[in-house]
N, C-alpha and C positions, 0 to 999 in steps of 0.2 A: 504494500500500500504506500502512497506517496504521498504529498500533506508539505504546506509551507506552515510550520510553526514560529512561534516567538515564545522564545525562553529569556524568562526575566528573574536573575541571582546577581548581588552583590558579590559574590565571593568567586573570583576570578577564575580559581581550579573547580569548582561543582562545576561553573558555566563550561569551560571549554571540555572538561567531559561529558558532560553530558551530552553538549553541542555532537561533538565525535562520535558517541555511541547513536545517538540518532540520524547521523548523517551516514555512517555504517548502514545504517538500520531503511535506508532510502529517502529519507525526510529532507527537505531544504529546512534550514534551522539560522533565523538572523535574532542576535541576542541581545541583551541590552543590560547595563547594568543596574538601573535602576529604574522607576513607575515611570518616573517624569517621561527620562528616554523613551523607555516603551509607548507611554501614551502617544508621543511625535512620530514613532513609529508607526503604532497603526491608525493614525490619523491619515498617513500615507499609502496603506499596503491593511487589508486588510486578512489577517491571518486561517489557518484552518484550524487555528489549537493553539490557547494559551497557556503554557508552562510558568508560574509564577512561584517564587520565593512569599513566606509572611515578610521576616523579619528583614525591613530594608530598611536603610535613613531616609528623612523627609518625607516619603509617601509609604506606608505599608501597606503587604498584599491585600489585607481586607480591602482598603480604602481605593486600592485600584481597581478590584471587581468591582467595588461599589462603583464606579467611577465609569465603567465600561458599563453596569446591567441599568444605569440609568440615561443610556445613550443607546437610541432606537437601532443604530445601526450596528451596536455590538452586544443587546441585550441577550443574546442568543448564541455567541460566542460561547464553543468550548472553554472552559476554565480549569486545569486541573493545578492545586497545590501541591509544592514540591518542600516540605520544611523539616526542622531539626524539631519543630512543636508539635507533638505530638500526642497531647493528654485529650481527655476526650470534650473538653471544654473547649480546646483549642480548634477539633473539628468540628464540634455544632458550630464555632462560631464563622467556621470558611462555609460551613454548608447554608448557615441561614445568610451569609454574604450574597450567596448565589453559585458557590464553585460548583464543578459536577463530579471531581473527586480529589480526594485528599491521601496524599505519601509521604509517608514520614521518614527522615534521616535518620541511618541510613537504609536504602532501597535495594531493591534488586532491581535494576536496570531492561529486562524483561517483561517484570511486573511494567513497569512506567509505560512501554511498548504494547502491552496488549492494552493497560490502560487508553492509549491514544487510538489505536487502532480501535476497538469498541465506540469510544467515542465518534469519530470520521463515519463508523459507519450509522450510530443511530444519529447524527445530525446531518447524514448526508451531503459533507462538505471537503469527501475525499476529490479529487479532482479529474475522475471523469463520470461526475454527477450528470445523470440525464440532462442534455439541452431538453425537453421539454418539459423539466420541470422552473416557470417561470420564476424570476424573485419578485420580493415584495414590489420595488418601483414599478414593475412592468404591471402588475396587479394594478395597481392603485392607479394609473394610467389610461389602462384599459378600463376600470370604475368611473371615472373622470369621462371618459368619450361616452359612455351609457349613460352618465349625465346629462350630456351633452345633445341627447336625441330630443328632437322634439316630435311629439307627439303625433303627427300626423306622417310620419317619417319611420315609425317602426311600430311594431307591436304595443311596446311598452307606455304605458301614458298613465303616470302615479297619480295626476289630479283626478283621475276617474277611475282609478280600479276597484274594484269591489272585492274584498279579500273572499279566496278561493277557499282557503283552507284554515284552522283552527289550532293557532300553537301557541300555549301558555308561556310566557317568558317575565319574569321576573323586573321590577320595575328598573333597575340599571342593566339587565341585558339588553331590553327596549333601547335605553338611552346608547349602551356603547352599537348595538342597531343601530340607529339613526347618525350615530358618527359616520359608522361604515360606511354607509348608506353614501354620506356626505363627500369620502374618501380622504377622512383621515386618515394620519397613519399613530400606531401607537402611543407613541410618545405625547403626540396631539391629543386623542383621547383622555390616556391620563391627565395630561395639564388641564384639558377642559371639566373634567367632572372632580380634580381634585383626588386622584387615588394615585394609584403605581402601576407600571409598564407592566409589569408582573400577574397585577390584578387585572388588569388588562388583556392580556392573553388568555386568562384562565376563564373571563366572558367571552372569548372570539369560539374559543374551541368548545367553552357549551353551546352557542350558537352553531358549530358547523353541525356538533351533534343535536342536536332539535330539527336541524333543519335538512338532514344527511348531504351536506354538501362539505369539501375538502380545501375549499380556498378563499382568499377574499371577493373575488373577482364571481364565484357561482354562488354566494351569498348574497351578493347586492341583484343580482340577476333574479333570484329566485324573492329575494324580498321587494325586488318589485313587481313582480310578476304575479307574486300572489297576495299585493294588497297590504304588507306586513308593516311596511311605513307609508306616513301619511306624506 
């Protein structure tokens, strides 16, 4: 499997070994030594796997997941923690951070490899991910021109539909609905209703399930279609 990662350790020798054993290992791997770095890094390049140290100066690893799971474009970014903290306090606190896994110093180097490799494959961000699976901008794009229709130009016409079908939803799934609708994107949602990216997704995906659809893009199609926003 192959994967551009960012490995982020203060400590010169972990970095260029590990850098090594992953580059063995088929990985493109550009490192950095501390949050800051890293941040300017993938403000530039966005990675398929973050490898991050806790214990750094000026920005620690919590604080840079935090940093990344409250920006839409990296909320979703593999995280995995690489530390010498290893008590069980010290993992609730990377897991309620947001990481999706946690290894303690010292490791076995193997371990760290099926770690990543698990991960690439359940986020689908190995690098030869189906082109037809589209990303969020082209979604929200193509939500935006089905906005765009006017009514006597397509099927679809929301000032007059009469809703088809009958689906109970909850009064802030409605609301993150009608964002969708709108073609927000996450981030936007949160900021407008006052919650988290987090809480956020975790209403898109009872909505795909309510509605059995898989994307954003056949969610706004179908909630127009059947009358579901006004």
């Amino acid at each position: 499997m192959s994967g551009h990662l960012l490995l982020v350790d203060d400590e010169p020798g972990v970095r260029e070994a590990v850098k090594a054993y992953l580059e063995d290992c088929g990985f493109t791997v550009t490192v950095a030594s501390n949050a800051r770095e890293a941040w300017t890094l993938i403000e530039h390049f966005t990675p398929s796997l973050v490898i991050s140290d806790v214990m750094m100066p000026q920005v620690n690893g919590y604080e840079f997941l935090k940093q990344m799971r409250a920006d839409e474009r990296f909320a979703l970014l593999p995280v995995i923690f690489l530390t010498a903290r290893g008590m069980t306090s010290d993992r609730i606190l990377g897991y309620q951070a947001g990481c999706d896994a946690y290894l303690s110093k010292p490791f076995d180097p193997d371990e760290l490899v099926a770690i990543i490799e698990n991960l690439l494959k359940q986020r689908g961000l190995q690098t030869n991910t189906p082109p037809e699976i589209a990303d969020l901008a082209d979604q929200i794009a193509e939500i935006k021109a089905l906005l765009k229709q006017k009514p006597n130009e397509g099927r679809i016409n929301v000032a007059t539909k009469v809703p088809t079908i009958k689906i109970e939803f909850t009064a802030r799934e409605q609301s993150v609905l009608e964002l969708v609708v709108e073609g927000l994107m996450n981030k936007e949602i949160a900021s407008r209703l006052g919650t988290t990216i987090r809480n956020v997704e975790k209403y898109v995906s009872r909505l795909f399930n309510k509605t059995g659809t898989s994307s954003r893009t056949e969610l706004v199609r179908y909630a127009l279609q059947n009358g579901l926003v006004i």
